[in-house]
C-alpha positions as a Python dict, from the first residue, in 0.01 Angstrom:
ca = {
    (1, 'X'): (0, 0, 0),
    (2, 'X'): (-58, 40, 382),
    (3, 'X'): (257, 215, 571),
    (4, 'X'): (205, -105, 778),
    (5, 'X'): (371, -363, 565),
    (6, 'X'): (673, -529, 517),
    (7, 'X'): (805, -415, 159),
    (8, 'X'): (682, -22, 273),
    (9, 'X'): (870, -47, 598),
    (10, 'X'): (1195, -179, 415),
    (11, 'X'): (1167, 91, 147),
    (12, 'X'): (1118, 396, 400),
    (13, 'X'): (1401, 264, 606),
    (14, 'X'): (1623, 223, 333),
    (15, 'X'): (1546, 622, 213),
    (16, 'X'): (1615, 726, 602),
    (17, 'X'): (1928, 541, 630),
    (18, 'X'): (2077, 697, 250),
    (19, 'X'): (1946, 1017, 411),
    (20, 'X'): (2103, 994, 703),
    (21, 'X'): (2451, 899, 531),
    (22, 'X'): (2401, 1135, 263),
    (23, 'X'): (2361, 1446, 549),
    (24, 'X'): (2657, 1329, 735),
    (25, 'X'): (2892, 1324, 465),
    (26, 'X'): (2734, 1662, 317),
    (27, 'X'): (2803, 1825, 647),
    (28, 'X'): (3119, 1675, 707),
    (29, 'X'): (3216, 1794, 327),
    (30, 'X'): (3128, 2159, 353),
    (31, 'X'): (3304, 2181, 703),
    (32, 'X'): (3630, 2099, 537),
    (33, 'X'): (3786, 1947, 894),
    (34, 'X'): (3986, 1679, 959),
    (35, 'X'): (3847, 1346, 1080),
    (36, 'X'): (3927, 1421, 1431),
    (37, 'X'): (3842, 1754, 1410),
    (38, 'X'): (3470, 1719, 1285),
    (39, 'X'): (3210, 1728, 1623),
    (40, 'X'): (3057, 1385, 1557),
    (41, 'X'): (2823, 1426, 1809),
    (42, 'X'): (2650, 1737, 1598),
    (43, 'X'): (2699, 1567, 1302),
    (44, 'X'): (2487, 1285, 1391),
    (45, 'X'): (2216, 1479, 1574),
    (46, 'X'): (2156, 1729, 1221),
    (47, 'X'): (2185, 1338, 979),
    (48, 'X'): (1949, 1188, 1232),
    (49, 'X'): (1682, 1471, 1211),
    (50, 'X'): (1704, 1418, 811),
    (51, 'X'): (1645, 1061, 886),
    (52, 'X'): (1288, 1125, 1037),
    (53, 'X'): (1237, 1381, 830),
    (54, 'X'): (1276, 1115, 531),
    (55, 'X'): (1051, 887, 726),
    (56, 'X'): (785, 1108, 768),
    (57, 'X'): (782, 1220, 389),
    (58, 'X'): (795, 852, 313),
    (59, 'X'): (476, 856, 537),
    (60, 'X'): (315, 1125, 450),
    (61, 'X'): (354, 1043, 88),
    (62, 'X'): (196, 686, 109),
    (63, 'X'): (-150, 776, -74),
    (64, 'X'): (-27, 1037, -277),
    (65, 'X'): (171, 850, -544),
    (66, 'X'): (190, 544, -706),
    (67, 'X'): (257, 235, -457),
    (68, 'X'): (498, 288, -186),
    (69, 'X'): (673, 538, 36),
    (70, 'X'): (760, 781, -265),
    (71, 'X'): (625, 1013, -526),
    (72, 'X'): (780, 877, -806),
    (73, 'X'): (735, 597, -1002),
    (74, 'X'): (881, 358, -793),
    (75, 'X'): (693, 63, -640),
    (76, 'X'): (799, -122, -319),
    (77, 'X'): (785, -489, -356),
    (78, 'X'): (888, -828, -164),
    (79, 'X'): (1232, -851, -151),
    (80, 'X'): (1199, -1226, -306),
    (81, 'X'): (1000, -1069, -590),
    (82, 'X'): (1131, -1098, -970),
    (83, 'X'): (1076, -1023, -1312),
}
C-alpha cells in the first residue's frame, strides 16, 4: 500500500492522534499535579513530538510489514469496507 492513499493516511493519523493522547495523559499521570497545576503548554509540545514520531514509524514501516502503516498484522482498509 502506497503512504499516499486514503485508508494509509486515516490509519497513520489515527496511531498519531492515540499517541498523542496516550503521552499526554502518561505525562500528566506521573507528574501527579492538579489540573491547573500541570504546564499544558510542555505537555503538549513532549505528546506532539510522539505524534510525529508515530507518523514517521507509520512511514517508515510502510514496506516492511504486511499492508499498511504497521508491523503487525493489521491491514488498513476503506472505511466503507466489510466482511
Amino acid at each position: 500500500m502506497s503512504i499516499f492513499t486514503r485508508a494509509f493516511l486515516i490509519a497513520a493519523l489515527e496511531r498519531a492522534i492515540k499517541t498523542f493522547i496516550q503521552a499526554g495523559v502518561a505525562l500528566i499521570s506521573v507528574a501527579g499535579l492538579g489540573f491547573l497545576d500541570v504546564d499544558w503548554a510542555q505537555i503538549a509540545s513532549v505528546a506532539g513530538l510522539a505524534a510525529v514520531v508515530s507518523l514517521g514509524t507509520s512511514i517508515a514501516s510502510d514496506r516492511i510489514g504486511p499492508v499498511g502503516p504497521s508491523l503487525a498484522n493489521e491491514i488498513a482498509v476503506p472505511a466503507y469496507y466489510s466482511d
